[in-house]
N, C-alpha and C positions, 0 to 999 in steps of 0.2 A: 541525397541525404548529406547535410553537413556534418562530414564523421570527427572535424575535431572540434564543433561546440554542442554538439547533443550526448543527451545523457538518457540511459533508458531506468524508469524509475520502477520494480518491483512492489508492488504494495502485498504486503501480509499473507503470505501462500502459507499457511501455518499448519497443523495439525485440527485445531479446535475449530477453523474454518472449512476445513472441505470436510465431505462424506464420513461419518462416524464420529466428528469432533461436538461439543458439546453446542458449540453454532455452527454447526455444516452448514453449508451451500450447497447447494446440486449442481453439479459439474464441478467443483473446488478441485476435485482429485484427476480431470481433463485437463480442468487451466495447470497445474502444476504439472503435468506431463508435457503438454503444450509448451508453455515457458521455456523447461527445460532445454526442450528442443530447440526453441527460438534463442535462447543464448548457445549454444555449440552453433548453431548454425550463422549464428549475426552478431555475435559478441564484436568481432572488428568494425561493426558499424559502429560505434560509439563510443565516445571522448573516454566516456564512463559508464558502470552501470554499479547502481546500488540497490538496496534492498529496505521495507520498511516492515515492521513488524509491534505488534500488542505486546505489550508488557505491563501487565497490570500487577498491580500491588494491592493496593486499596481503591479504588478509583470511585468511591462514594456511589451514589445513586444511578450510575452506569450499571452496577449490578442491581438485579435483582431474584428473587426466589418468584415473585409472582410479575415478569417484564410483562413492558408495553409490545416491545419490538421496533419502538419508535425512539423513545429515552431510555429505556434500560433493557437492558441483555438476560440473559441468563449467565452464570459466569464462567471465564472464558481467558484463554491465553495467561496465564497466571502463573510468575515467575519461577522458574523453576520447577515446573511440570511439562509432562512430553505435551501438552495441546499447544505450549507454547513454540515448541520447535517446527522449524519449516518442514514441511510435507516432504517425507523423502524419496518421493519421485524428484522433487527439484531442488533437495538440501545438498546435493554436490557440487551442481555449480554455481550456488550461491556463496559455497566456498573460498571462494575466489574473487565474488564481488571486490570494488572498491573501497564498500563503504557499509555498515548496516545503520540506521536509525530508527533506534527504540523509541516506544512511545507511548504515554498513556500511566503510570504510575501511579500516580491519584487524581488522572481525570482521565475525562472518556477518550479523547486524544485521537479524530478519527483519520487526523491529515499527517501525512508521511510529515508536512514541514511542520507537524511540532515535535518529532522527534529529534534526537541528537545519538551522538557519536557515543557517549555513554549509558552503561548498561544501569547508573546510579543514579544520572540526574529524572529531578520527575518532567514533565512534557514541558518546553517551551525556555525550561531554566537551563542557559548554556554555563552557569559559574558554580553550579556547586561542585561540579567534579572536571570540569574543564571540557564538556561536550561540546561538538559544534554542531548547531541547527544547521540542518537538512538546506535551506536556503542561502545560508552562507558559507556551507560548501561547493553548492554547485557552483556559486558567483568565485568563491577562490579557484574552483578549478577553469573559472572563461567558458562555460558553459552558460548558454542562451534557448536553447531546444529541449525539449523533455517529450521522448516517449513513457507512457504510464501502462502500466498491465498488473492482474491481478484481482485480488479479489477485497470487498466485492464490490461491485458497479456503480450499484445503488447508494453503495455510504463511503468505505474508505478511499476508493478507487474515486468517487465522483470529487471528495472535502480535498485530494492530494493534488487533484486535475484542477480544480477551483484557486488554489491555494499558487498553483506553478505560474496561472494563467492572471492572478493578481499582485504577484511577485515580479510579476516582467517577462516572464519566459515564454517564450512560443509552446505551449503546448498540447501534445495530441492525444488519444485515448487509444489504444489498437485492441479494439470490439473484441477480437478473436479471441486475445488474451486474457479473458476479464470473464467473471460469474457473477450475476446479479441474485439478490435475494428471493423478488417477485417482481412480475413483468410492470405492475403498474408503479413500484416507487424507482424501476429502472429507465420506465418510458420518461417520466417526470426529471429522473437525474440527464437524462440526457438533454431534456428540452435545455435545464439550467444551463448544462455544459457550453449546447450551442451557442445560446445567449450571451456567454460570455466569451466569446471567442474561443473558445478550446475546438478543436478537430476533432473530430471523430471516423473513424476507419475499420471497415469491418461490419461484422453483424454481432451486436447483445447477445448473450447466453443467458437464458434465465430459467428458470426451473418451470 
């Protein structure tokens, strides 16, 4: 492993995602004990490790009372509410990440890279409060490699993987780490993943 250009990317281990949160996953609260682990244990593998996280405000039609589960949710991670804080099986040592980037504010916002560095700008806008995108941090930090983990498989986990891997970055997806929604739009994300060159390692979790 190239431990001074890979970065390992956390996607959304929240409260309102795993087990009992208003979108649980099934396995959400393994993957954030899992993680955990995998950072105490391999944190020195990597250049960097950050973290990506839902923060929704208003985020229009992403919400809904009666969702698809395809375009709209039920609502979820919502600023300043405990769903929106990281699971605390694994909110300690996220404590100490590099970096967090929020995302999603008044859109659905499902990729780590439309988040930024601020907790005000909405997804994708790095100037109204001086964030920086998720993508031109990694490139300020010489980071080329992206491990991804988290949740979930199927959607934020596959748009963060999609997104590293059309950005220029080598990157891989580690199965172990990751909770899919349902097996069939997890088998589908995976196909896309391969397709586009991303790695994949490990086996799918999925309910």
């Amino acid at each position: 492993m190239s431990t001074d250009t890979r970065a390992l990317i956390v996607v959304d281990i929240q409260n309102d995602f795993c087990e009992g949160g208003s979108l649980g996953v099934a396995g959400g609260k393994a993957v954030a004990a899992d993680v955990a682990r995998y950072l105490r244990e391999h944190r020195n593998d990597y250049a960097a490790v950050v973290a990506t996280a839902d923060w929704h405000i208003d985020p229009g039609a992403h919400f809904s009372e009666n969702p698809d589960f395809v375009d709209s949710w039920p609502p979820h991670c919502r600023v300043g509410t405990p769903g929106a804080d990281f699971h605390p099986d694994v909110a300690p040592e996220l404590t100490s990440v590099d970096a967090v980037f929020r995302k999603g504010q008044y859109s659905a916002a499902y990729s780590g890279f439309e988040g930024t560095t601020s907790e005000d700008d909405d997804s994708g806008d790095a100037g109204a409060s001086g964030g920086v995108l998720l993508g031109d941090w990694l490139r300020e930090s010489d980071v080329t490699e992206v491990d991804v983990v988290g949740i979930a498989t199927d959607h934020c986990v596959r748009a963060t993987a999609l997104d590293a891997a059309q950005q220029g970055f080598a990157a891989r997806v580690l199965l172990d780490l990751t909770a899919g929604v349902a097996e069939d739009t997890t088998t589908r994300a995976l196909a896309t993943l391969r397709a586009e060159g991303v790695e994949l390692q490990g086996t799918p979790r999925t309910a």
